[in-house]
N, C-alpha and C positions, 0 to 999 in steps of 0.2 A: 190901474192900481199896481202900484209898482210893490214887490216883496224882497222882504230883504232876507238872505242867508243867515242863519245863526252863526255865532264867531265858531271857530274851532278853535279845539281846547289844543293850549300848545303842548308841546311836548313834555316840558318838566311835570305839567299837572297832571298826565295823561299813565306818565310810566311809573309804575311803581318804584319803590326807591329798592336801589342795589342792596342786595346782601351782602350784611358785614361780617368778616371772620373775624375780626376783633375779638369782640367781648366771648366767642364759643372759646376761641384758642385761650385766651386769659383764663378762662373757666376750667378749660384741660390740665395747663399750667400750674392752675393757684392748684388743683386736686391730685396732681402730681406731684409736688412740694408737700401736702400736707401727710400723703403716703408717706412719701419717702423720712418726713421728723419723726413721724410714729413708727417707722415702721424700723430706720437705724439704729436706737438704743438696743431694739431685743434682735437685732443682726449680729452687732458686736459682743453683746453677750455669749451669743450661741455661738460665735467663732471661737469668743476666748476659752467659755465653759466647758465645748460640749466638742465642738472640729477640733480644734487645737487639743487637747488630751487625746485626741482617737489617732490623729496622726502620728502625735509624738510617742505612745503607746507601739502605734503600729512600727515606727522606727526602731524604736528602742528593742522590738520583738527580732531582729536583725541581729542582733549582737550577744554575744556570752558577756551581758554586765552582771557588775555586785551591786549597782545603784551607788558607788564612789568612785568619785572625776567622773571624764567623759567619755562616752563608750569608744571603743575601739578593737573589739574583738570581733569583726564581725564573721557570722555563721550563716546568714543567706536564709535559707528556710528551713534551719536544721533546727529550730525550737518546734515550729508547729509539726516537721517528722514526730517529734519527741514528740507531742502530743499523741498522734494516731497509736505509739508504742507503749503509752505508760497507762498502766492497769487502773492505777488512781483515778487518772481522769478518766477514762472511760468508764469506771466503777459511778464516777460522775455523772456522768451523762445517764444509765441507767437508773439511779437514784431520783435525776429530776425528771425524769420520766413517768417515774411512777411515784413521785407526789404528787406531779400536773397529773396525771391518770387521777388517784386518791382525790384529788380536790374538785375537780371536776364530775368524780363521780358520786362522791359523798358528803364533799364539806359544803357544794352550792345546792345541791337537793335535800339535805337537811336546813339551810338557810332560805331557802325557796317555802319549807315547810310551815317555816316559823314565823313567815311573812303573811303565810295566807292565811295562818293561825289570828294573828295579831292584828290581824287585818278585819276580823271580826269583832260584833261588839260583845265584848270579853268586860267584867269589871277589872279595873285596875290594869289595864293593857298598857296605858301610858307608863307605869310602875316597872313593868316585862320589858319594855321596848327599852326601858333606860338598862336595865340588866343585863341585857342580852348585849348592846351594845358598848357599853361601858368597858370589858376589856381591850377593844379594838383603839382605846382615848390611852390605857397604860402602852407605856416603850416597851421595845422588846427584852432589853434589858432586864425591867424590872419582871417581866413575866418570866424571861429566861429564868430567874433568882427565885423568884417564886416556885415554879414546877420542880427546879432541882432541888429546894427541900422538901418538898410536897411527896417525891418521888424516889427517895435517896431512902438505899437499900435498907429495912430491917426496921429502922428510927424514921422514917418518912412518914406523914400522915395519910398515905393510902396504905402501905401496911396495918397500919395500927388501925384503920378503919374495916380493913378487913379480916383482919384478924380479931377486931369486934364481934363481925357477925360467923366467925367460925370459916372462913378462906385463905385461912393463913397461908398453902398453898399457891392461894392462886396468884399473890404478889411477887417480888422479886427482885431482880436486879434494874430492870426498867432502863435506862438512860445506861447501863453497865452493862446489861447482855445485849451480844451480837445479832441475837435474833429479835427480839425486843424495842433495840435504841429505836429505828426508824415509826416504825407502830405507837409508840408512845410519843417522840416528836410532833406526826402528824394530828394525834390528838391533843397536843397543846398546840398547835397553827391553827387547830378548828378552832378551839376556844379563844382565841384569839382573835381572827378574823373571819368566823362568821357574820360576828353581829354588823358589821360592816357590809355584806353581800345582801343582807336580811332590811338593814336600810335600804339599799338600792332597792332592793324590790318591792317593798313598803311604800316608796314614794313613784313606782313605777303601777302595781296595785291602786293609790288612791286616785293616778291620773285614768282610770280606767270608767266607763261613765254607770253610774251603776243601774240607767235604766233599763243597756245590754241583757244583764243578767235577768233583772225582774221578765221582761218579755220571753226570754229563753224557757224562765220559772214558769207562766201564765201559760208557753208552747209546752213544759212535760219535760223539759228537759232536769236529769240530774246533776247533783252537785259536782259529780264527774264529770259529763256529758257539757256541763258549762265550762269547768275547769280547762277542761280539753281541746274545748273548742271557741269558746270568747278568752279567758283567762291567758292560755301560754301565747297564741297567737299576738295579743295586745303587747304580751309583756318579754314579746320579740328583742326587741332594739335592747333593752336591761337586762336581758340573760346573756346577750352575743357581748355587749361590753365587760359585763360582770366576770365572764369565762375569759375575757381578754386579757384583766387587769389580775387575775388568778393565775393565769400562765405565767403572767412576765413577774408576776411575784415570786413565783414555785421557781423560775429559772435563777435570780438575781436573788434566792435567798442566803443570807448569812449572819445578820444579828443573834437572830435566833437561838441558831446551831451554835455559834460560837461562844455566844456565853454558855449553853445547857451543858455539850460536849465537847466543842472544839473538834469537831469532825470524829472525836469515836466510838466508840473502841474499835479500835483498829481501823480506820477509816469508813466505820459502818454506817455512819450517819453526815460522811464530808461532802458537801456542794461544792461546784465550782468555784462559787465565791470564795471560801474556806479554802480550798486547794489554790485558789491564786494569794490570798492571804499569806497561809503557810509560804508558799514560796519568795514570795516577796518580801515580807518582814519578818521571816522566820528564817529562812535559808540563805535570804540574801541574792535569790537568783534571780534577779527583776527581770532581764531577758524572758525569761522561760515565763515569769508570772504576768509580762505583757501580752504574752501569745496566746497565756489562755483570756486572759481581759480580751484579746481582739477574738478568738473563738466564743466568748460571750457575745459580744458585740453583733457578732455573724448572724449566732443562731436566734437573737432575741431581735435582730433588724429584719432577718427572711420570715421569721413568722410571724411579724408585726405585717409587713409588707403582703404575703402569703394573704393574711388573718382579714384585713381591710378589702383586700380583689374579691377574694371570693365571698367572705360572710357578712362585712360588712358594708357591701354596695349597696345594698338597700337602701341602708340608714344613709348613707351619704350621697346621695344620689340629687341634684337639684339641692345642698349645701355650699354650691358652690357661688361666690358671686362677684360682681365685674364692677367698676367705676363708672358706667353708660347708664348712671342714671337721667331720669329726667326732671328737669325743675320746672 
């Protein structure tokens, strides 16, 4: 009995078939190309908008110009000297100091209040929240216009109100005294942009799950004791940005101040902004009013940079993401 061998399988049936880099590399390709459409309309804006003014600012800070013809006076780094020398602006820099101080320590913890407030079931809270918020929808403009006759000496309607109830006294020059302008300022930026911080944490509050607190309630714990310990914790990430976006307002303000007072009396109530305004369209010294633009520039890019290493790692931490998807 004769047997016969099974055929073997030849070779092409046998090997798997080669891998193709075709179709991965067309796939890198086509997702490289699609980056790159989306991604160069907001390149070139932000060259034209936002690098191109800082450079040409920065340039221009070079020069003893009037901002007519082309510069040619140049001065090297003797505008930003002038900076470290001139009272005003350091008068500057102490002013936004202690808004950013003032706002951080009173306008977000009274917004912080009004949130946890509103945040309860209150009747008519939807009625409050549009209230509270509603100034922060007016320009500054109109607000500016608003509080200078609100607060305009003698004939303003907070004298006459308090001199309703017998405080005649206690009103005054407001926006007119040196001791006064900044204090009253800072109490029309609260009324204005509270209600703004008060949403943030409103919508930061409701993402918070509320079976947290009930369990905490059932363990003994108080309204404090939750607050303190489920409540600010959760509502981490909305108070570090909240505090962010109040800084770089307190540094880069100027609508405000410029309609109520235009920096005074006496410079008592002038921002940075204002002081480069002033020098710029006022004086005509665009040199000198680009070098404080780029001393803005400096101080609002290191503690932006500062603000994100160290406070906001957290939150952006694994935010990050790559093209290695897989299909």
């Amino acid at each position: 009995m004769t047997t016969t061998s099974p055929t073997a399988p030849t070779a092409s049936a046998a090997a798997p078939p080669a891998p193709t880099t075709a179709r991965p590399l067309a796939r890198r390709v086509r997702d490289w190309l699609t980056a790159f459409v989306f991604t160069v309309p907001a390149l070139v804006l932000f060259l034209l908008l936002v690098l191109a003014p800082i450079l040409y600012a920065l340039y221009v800070s070079l020069f003893n110009w009037g901002g007519f013809g082309a510069p040619s006076d140049f001065v090297g780094l003797d505008n930003f000297s002038r900076l470290l020398d001139d009272p005003v602006f350091l008068g500057d820099l102490w002013r936004g100091l202690l808004l950013v101080l003032l706002s951080v320590g009173l306008q977000l913890p009274f917004a912080l209040a009004m949130a946890v407030l509103l945040n309860q079931r209150l009747r008519g809270r939807a009625v409050y929240r549009m209230l509270f918020f509603a100034p922060y929808v007016l320009s500054e403009v109109i607000t500016g216009v608003l509080f200078s006759m609100i607060f305009a000496p003698d004939q303003g309607l907070a004298d006459r109100a308090l001199g309703a109830i017998g405080l005649d006294g206690v009103g005054g020059l407001w926006f007119a005294g040196q001791d006064t302008v900044l204090p009253t300022l800072f109490l029309v930026m609260t009324w204005k942009y509270f209600g703004f911080h008060m949403m943030l944490y409103l919508a930061g509050l409701q993402g918070i799950p509320a079976e947290l607190h009930e369990a905490a309630r059932i363990d003994g714990a108080g309204p404090w004791q939750r607050f303190r310990h489920i409540t600010l914790p959760l509502l981490g990430p909305t108070l570090r940005m909240s505090v962010f976006l109040s800084v770089i307002g307190a540094i880069q303000l100027f609508d405000l101040v410029w309609v109520v007072t235009q920096g005074g009396p006496d410079h008592h109530s002038e921002t940075m902004a204002v002081t480069l305004f002033q020098f710029g369209f006022k004086r005509y010294q665009v040199g000198y009013a680009s070098a404080i633009s780029i001393a803005m520039f400096l101080i609002s890019l290191v503690f932006a940079l500062a603000y994100q290493r160290f406070v906001l790692r957290r939150d952006t931490e694994g935010a990050l993401t790559t093209m290695r998807a897989t299909r």
